[in-house]
N, C-alpha and C positions, 0 to 999 in steps of 0.2 A: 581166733581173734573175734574182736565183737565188731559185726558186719555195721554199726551204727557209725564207726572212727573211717569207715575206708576212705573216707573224703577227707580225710585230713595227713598231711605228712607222716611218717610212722615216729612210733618215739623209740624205736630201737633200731639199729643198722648189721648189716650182715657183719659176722665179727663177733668179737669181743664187746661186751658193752660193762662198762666198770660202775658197781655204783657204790658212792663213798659218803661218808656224815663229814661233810666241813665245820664241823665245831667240837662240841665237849661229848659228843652221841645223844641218843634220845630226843634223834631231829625227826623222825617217822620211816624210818629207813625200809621196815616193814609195810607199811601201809604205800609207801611208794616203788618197792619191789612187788608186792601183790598188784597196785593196780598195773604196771608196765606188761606185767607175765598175762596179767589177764587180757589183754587189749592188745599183744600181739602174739605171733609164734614164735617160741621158743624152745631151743633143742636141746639144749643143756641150761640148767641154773645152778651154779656152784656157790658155794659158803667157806672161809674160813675163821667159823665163830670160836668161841671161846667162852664156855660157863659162865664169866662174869658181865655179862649182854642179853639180856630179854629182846625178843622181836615182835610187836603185837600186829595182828591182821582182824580186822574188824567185819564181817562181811553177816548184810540182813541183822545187826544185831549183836552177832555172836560173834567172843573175842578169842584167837586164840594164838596165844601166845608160845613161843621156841626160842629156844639157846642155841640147837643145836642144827635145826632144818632149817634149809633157807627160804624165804617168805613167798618166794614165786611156788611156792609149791601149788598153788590154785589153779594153776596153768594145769592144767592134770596130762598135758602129751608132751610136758618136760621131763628131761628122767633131772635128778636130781644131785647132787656130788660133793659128799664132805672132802675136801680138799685135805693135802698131807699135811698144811698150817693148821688145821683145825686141831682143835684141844677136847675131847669128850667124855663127858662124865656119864655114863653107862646109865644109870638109871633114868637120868634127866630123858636122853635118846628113847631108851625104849618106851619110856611112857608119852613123849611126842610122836612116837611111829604111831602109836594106842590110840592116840589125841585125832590125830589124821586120819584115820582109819578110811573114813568117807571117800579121801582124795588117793587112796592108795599108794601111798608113799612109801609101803613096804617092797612096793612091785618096781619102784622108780629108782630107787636108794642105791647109790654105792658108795663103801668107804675107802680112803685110800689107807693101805695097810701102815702106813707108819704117822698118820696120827697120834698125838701124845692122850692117853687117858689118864683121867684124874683120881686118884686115890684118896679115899680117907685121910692119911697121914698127908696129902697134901693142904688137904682144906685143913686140917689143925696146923700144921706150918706158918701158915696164910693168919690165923687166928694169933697165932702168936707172934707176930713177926710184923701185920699189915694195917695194924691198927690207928695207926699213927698218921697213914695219910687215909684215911677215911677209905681203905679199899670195900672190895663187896668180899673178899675173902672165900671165894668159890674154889680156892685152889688152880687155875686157869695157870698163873705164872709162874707156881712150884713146880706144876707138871712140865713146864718150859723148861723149866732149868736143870730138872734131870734131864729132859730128850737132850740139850745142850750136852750136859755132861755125860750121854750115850749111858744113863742110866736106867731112860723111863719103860714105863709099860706102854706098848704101841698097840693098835684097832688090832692089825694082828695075827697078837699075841691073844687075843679075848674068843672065846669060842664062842658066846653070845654074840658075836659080832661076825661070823664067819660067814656068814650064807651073804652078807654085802661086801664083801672085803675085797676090791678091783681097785688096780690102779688103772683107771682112766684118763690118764693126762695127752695119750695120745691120741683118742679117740674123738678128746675133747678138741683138741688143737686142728686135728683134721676136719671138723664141721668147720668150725671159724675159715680154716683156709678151702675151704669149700663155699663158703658166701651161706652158710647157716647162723642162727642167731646164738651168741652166748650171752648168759647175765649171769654177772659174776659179783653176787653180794659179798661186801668186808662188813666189819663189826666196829662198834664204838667210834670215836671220832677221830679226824685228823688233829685236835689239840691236845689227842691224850697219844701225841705219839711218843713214844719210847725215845726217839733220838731229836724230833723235830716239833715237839710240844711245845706251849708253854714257857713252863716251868719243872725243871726235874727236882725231886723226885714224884711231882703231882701226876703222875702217866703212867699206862698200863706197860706190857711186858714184851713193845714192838711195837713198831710202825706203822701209821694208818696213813698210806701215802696211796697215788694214784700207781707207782713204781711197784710199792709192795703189796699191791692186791694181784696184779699180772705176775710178781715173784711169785707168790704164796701157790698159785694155777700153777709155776711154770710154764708161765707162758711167756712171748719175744714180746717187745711190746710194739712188734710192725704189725701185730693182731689184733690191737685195738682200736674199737671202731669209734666210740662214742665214752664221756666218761658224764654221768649223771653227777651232780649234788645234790644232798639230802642238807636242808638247813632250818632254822625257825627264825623267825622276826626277833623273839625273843630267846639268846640260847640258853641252855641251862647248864648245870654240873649237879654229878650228886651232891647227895646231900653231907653236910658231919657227919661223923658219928658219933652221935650223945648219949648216956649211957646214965637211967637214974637221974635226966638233970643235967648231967656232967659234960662237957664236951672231951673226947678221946681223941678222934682223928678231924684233920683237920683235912678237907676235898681239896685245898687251891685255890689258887687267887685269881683273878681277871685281868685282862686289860686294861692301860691305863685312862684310855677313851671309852669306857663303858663302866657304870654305875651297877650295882647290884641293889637290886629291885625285891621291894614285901612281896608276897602275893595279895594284897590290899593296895598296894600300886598301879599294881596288874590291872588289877579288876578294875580301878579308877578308869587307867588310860584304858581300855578298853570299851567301860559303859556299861558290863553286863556281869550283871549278878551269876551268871552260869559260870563265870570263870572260878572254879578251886583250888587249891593248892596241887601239885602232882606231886604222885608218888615213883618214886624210880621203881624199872620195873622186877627189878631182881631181891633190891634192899629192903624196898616200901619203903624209904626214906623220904621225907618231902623235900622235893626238887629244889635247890639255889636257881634263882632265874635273874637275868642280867640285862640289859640295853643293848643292843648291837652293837657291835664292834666293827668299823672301819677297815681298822688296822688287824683284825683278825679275818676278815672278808680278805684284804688285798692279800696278802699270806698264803691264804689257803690256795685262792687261783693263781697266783705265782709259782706257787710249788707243785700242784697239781694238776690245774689246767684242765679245769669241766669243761665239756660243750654246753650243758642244758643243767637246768636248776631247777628244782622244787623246793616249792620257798611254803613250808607248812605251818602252821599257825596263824593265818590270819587273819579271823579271827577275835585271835587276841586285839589286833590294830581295829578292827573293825565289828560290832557285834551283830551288826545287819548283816556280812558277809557269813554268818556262822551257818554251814548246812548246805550251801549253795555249791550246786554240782553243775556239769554238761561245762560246751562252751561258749567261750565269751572274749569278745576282740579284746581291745586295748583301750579303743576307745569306747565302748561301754564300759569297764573296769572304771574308768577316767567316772564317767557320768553316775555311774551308781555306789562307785566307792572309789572315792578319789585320794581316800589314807592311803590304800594299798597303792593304785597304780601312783603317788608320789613315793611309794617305799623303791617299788620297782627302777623308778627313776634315780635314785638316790644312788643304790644299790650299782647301776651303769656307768653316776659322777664318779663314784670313789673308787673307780677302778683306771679314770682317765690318769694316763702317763705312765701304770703300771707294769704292764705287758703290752708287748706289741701284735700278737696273734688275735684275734675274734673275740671279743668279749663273749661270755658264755650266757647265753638266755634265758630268760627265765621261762619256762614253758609252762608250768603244773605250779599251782594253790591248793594247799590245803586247808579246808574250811571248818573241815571235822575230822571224829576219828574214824567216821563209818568210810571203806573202800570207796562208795563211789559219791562223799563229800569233798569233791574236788572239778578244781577248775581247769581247763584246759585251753590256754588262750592261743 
């Protein structure tokens, strides 16, 4: 843990600590699993990602981005654990162990043996079959759908894969109930969930719920301690897919209470010419970006029910706020940038009469994309 925080509350609790994307994904789920792993102890970090999810970690500079490892791996005294949800595409993994090398992720790793892995013939599946709602077509939800139909190729079955292949679920379960720390990353968002999106058929191949990140572990959910949100001022979705010109698949639509915004929009309400278009990080697509949503904020914590929130991009709201890290009250936020702390406020109104449990706080600003461009109020 960085001996500079001890004065302040921890931001993780003995237990399970869940962290989830409240929107379309691509709210910094990485950059906010890295900095948590960094800044306290953690025993375990688990992941059930899936090929079609990039995770970026920024640290000094250097970017490095995973599908398949989960982002707390900076923690270097986590061991690490693809869960039996997770979907893996064999090449992606061993060239992220390769990536990592530094943080020895090779010596941390376990997989659990019934993992679904992704075959060639799924990604052409995917190509020919996903076109149509603007998938990233990685093969993630063909490989789904044979483990469904108890056809697929599992961790295993893969001899490249052997020397990690533990089911850990009990071992994991037994730190949690022991009062050790777990962090347990999910992938993409809760608006792409499979039964609770949206809009179907605009969502991926399952549910990005607070329920089903503790399924996917196997774990009770009288073990979770804490559940984080990962969210942005502005949300996004991928992008189309246009082809020559042409538009082919179409990403989905928004809410009715939120406008779909240029990136020349952006940049206006923002101020700062440093704002550019993003690119998604698997497709390189350029990011659809939107207005906040009320009505997809109240949703989300109804359904899922965060303690603590990180609210990244801001940024965007403010250009003076861009790079600004350590902490900072509420009432300085108020005095030096008062877009943001009126978001924050906003953010609290439109959740009045919703739930009746704790509003979940907003803890962590994201300023930038470097680890430790953030706020911690």
């Amino acid at each position: 843990p960085d001996p500079s925080m001890n004065n302040h509350p921890n931001l993780l609790s003995p237990g399970i600590n869940v962290l989830i994307d409240g929107q379309w994904g691509s709210t910094g789920k990485g950059k906010l699993s890295a900095y948590l792993a960094s800044k306290e102890e953690v025993a375990w970090n688990t992941a059930d990602f899936q090929p079609n999810a990039g995770h970026t970690v920024v640290i000094d500079g250097r970017s490095y981005v995973t599908k398949t490892i989960p982002s707390g791996f900076v923690n270097r005294d986590a061991r690490l654990y693809l869960s039996p949800a997770s979907t893996i595409n064999i090449e992606t993994l061993l060239r992220e162990i390769d990536l990592l090398s530094d943080f020895q992720v090779e010596n941390r790793l376990s997989i659990h043996p019934n993992c679904a892995v992704v075959t060639p013939a799924d990604i052409e599946e995917e190509r020919q079959s996903m076109r149509g709602i603007a998938s990233t077509m990685t093969g993630g939800g063909a490989a789904l759908r044979r483990k469904i139909a108890r056809k697929a190729t599992v961790a295993g079955d893969v001899p490249e894969l052997r020397r990690w292949i533990a089911d850990r679920t009990a071992e994991v379960l037994a730190v949690a109930r022991a009062g050790g720390v777990v962090l347990a990353e999910s992938a993409q968002g809760f608006d792409l969930s499979l039964n609770h999106g949206l809009r179907y058929p605009y969502c991926t191949s399952r549910d990005v719920t607070t329920a089903s990140v503790l399924s996917n572990l196997g774990a009770p959910p009288q073990l979770m301690s804490r559940c984080w949100a990962s969210m942005r001022t502005f949300p996004i979705r991928v992008g189309h897919l246009v082809v020559d010109g042409v538009k082919q698949g179409d990403s989905g639509p928004c809410y009715p209470d939120q406008k779909e915004l240029t990136w020349d929009e952006v940049r206006a309400i923002t101020g700062s010419e440093a704002v550019r278009p993003e690119l998604t990080t698997v497709t390189k697509r350029v990011r659809r970006i939107f207005t906040w949503s009320p009505t997809q904020w109240r949703k989300f914590v109804m359904m899922c029910q965060p303690t603590d929130v990180f609210l990244n991009f801001v940024n965007y709201l403010d250009a003076n706020v861009a790079g600004v890290g350590g902490d900072m009250t509420l009432g300085a936020l108020r005095e030096k940038h008062p877009t943001v702390r009126a978001m924050l406020q906003e953010m609290n109104d439109q959740l009045a009469g919703t739930i009746k449990a704790d509003f979940p706080r907003v803890r962590l600003l994201g300023t930038g994309p470097d680890n430790e461009e953030m706020i911690r109020l």
